[in-house]
N, C-alpha and C positions, 0 to 999 in steps of 0.2 A: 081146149085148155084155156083156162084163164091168163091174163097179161102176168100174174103172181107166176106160175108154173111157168110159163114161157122166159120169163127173165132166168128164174134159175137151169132152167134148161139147157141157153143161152150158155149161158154162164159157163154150167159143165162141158160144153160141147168146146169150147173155148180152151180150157184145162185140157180133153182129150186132145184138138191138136197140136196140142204144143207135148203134151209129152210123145206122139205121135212123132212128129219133131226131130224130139231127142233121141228116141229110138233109130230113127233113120239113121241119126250120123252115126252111133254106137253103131249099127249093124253093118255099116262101110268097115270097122276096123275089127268085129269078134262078131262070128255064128249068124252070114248075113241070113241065112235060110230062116231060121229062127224067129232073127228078128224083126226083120223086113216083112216078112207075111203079119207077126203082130203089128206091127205098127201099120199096115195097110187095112188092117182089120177094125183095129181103134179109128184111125181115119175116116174109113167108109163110115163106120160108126156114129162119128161125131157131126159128119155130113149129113145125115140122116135127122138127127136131132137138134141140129140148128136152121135160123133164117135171117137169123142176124150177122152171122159169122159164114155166108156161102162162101166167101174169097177166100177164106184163112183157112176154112176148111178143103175146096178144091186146089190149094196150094200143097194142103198136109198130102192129100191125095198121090198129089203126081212127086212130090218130093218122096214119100213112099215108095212108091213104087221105079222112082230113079235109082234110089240107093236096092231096089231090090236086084234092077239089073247090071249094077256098078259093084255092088256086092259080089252078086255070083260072078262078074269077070275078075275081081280081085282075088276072089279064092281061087279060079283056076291057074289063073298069071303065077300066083306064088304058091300053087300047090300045097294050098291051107283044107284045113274041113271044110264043110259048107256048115256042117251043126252040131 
């Protein structure tokens, strides 16, 4: 890949994880099953396609994957759906 394609690479990987992100906390309060696995997915995703953004991306990672298991104990604690 050229420095052209790398930057906007870059770029979008960056966008994945922050909506990455956003999902997480959404998925703490509605259908963490759902959501949590999407946004663990975008995540991994965007870690894949970045090298300028490894931090932001192994943060989107584990912050994923937090809310995926903070999730599923909130849904059973109050006996919500999972999805």
């Amino acid at each position: 890949m050229s420095t052209v394609d790398r930057g906007h690479a870059d770029r979008v990987a960056g966008f994945l994880c922050a909506c990455s992100l956003a999902l997480s906390g959404i998925a703490l309060a509605r259908h963490p099953a759902l959501l949590s696995t999407t946004a663990v997915v975008v995540a991994v995703v965007a870690a894949r396609m970045t090298s300028a953004h490894r931090t932001l991306a192994a943060v989107s990672v584990g912050v994923a994957a937090t809310a995926f298991f903070l999730g599923m104990v909130i849904a059973v604690l109050t006996d919500n759906g999972l999805y």
